[in-house]
C-alpha positions in Angstrom: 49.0 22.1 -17.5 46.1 21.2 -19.7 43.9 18.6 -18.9 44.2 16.8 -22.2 48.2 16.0 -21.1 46.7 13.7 -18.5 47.5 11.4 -21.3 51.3 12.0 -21.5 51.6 12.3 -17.7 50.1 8.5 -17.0 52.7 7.2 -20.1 55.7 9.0 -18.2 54.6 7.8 -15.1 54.4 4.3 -16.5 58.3 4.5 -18.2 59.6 5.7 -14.3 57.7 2.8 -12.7 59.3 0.4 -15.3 62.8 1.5 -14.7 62.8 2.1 -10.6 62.9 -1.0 -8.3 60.1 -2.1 -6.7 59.0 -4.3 -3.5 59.0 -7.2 -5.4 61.7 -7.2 -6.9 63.9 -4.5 -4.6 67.4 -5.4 -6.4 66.5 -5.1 -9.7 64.1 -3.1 -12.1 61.5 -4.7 -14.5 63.8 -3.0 -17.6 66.7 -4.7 -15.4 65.2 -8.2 -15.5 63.7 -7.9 -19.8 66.7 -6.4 -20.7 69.8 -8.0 -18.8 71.4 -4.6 -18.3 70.0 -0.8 -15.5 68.2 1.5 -18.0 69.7 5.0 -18.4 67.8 7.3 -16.4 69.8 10.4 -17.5 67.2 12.0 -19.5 64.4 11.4 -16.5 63.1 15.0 -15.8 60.3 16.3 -13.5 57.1 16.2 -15.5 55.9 19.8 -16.6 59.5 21.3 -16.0 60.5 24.4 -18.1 62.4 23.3 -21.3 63.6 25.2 -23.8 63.5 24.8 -27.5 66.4 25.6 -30.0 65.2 27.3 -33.0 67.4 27.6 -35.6 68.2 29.5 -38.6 66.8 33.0 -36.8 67.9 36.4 -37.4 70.7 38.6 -35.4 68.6 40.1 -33.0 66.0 37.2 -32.8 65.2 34.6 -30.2 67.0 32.1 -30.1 64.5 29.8 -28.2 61.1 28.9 -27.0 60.3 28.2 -23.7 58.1 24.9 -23.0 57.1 22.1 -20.3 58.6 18.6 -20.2 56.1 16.0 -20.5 58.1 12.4 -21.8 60.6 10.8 -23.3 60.2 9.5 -26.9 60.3 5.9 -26.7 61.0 6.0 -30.6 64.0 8.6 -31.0 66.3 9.9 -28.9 64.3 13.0 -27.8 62.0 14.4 -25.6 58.3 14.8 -25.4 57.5 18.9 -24.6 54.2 20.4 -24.8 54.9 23.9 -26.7 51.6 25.4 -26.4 52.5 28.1 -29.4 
């Protein structure tokens, strides 16, 4: 990974701490206690993990995707954050 995703890696390491429990509070997470409800940790992914991207509108005998590395979640949409280094 480059070294200018150092960036993305601190942010996503940041939205993980804010969701896991921690020693001060070990029954609840700091989203837990803002938000009066357990976040959804179904799109957490290992950072720098191989993705794929669907491309569409390709010919026959095209590809169909792209591969690239996880590196967030979109705090803004409900998507992901990939580097695609193409």
């Amino acid at each position: 990974m480059p070294k200018f995703l150092w960036a993305e890696a601190v942010s996503y390491a940041s939205w993980l701490r804010n969701r896991l429990p921690s020693r001060a509070t070990p029954d609840h997470t700091p989203y837990d206690l803002i938000h009066s409800h357990r976040p959804d940790l179904s799109q957490a992914h290992e950072f720098g993990c191989k993705v794929y991207i669907h491309i569409q509108d390709v010919g026959k005998l095209e590809a169909r995707a792209e591969e690239a590395a996880f590196v967030g979640v979109d705090e803004e949409s409900k998507g992901f954050r990939v580097y695609w280094p193409k």
